[in-house]
C-alpha positions as semicolon CSV with decimal commas, in nm:
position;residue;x (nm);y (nm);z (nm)
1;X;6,633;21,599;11,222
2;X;6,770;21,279;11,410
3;X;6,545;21,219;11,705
4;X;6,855;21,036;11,875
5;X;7,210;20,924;11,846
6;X;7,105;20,605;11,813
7;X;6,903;20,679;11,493
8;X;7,169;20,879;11,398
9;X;7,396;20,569;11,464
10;X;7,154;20,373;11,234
11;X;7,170;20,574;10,950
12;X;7,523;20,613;10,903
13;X;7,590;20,225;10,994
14;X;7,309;20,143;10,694
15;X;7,466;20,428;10,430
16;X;7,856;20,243;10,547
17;X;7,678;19,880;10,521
18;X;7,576;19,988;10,145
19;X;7,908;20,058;10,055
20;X;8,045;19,768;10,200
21;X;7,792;19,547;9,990
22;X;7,878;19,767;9,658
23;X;8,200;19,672;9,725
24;X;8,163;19,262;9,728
25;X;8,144;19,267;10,095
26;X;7,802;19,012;10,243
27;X;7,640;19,161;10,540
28;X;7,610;18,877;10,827
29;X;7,540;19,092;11,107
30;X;7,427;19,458;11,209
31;X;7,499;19,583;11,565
32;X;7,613;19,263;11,745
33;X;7,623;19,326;12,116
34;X;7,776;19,140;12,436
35;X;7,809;19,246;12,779
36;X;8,218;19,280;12,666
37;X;8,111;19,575;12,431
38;X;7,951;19,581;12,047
39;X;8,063;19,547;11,690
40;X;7,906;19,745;11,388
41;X;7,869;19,519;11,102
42;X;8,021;19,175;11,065
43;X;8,053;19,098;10,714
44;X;8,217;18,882;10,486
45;X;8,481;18,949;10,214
46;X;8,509;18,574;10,001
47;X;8,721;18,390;10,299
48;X;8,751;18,661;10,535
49;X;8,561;18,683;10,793
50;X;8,511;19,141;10,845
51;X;8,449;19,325;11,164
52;X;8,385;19,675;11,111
53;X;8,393;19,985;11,320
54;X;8,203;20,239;11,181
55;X;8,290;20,625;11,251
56;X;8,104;20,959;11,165
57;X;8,236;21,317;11,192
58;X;8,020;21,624;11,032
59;X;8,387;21,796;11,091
60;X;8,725;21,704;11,213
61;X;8,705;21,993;11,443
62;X;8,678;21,690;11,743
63;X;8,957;21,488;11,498
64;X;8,889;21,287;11,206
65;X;8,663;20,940;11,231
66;X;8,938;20,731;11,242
67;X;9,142;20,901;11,488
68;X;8,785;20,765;11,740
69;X;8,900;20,447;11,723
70;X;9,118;20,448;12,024
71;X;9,329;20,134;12,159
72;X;9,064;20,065;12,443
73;X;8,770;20,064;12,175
74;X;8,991;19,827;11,953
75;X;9,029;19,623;12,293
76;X;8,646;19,592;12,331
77;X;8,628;19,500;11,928
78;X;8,862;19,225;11,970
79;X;8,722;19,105;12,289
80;X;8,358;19,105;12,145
81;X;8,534;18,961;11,813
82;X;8,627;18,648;12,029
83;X;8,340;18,608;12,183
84;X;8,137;18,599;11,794
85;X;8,400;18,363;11,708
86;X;8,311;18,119;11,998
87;X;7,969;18,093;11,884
88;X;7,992;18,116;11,517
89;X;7,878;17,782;11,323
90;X;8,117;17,849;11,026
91;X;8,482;17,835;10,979
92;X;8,671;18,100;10,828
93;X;9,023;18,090;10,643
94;X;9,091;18,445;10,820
95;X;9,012;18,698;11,004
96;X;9,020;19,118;10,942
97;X;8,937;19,477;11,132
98;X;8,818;19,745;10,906
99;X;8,715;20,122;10,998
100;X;8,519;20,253;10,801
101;X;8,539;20,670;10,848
102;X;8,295;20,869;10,703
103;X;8,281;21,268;10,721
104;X;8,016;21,461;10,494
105;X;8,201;21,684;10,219
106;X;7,938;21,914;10,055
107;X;7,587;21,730;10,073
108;X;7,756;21,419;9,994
109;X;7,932;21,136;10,219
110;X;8,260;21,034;10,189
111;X;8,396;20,736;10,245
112;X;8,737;20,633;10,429
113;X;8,771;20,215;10,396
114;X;9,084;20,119;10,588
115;X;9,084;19,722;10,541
116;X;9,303;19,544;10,849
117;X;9,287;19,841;11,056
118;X;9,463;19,683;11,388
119;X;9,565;19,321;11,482
């Protein structure tokens, strides 16, 4: 089915970036990369400037999605985080890190939406 993790990657990120939008949040970035590490999505929620981890499972048997996102990957997140901020032409009242878990149950996806994940 998936020729690669990365298109794997790219579907999930795209089904988790359609929530987000359903949800009142404005897509601003997909996949933003340094040489410090990469972010997901970067969206915005009114004021709020949103980076978002997103995490699949197909089963918990390896631990649940959000139990991926480890200290050192919220490191690299933060660090990359910085780095968008240096360059960013807009000013934001504040700033937030999501997960966004998703595991399938039946055929369908579910959705886990932790807002302010980690500082």
């Amino acid at each position: 089915m998936w020729r690669s993790s990365t298109e794997k990657g790219a579907h999930y990120e795209e089904a988790a970036c359609r929530y987000l939008e359903e949800r009142g949040l404005t897509l601003l970035e997909k996949n933003f990369r340094t040489r410090c590490g990469e972010i997901d999505l970067v969206m915005r929620d009114r004021d709020t400037l949103v980076f978002i981890e997103v995490k699949f499972r197909a089963s918990a048997s390896h631990g649940g999605p959000l139990e991926a996102v480890t200290a050192s990957k919220q490191r690299r997140i933060k660090r990359t985080a910085l780095f968008y901020l240096s360059q960013a032409k807009v000013y934001y009242d504040a700033v937030r890190f999501d997960v966004l878990g998703m595991t399938k149950a039946n055929r369908d996806l579910e959705f886990i939406w932790v807002k302010g994940a980690f500082e």
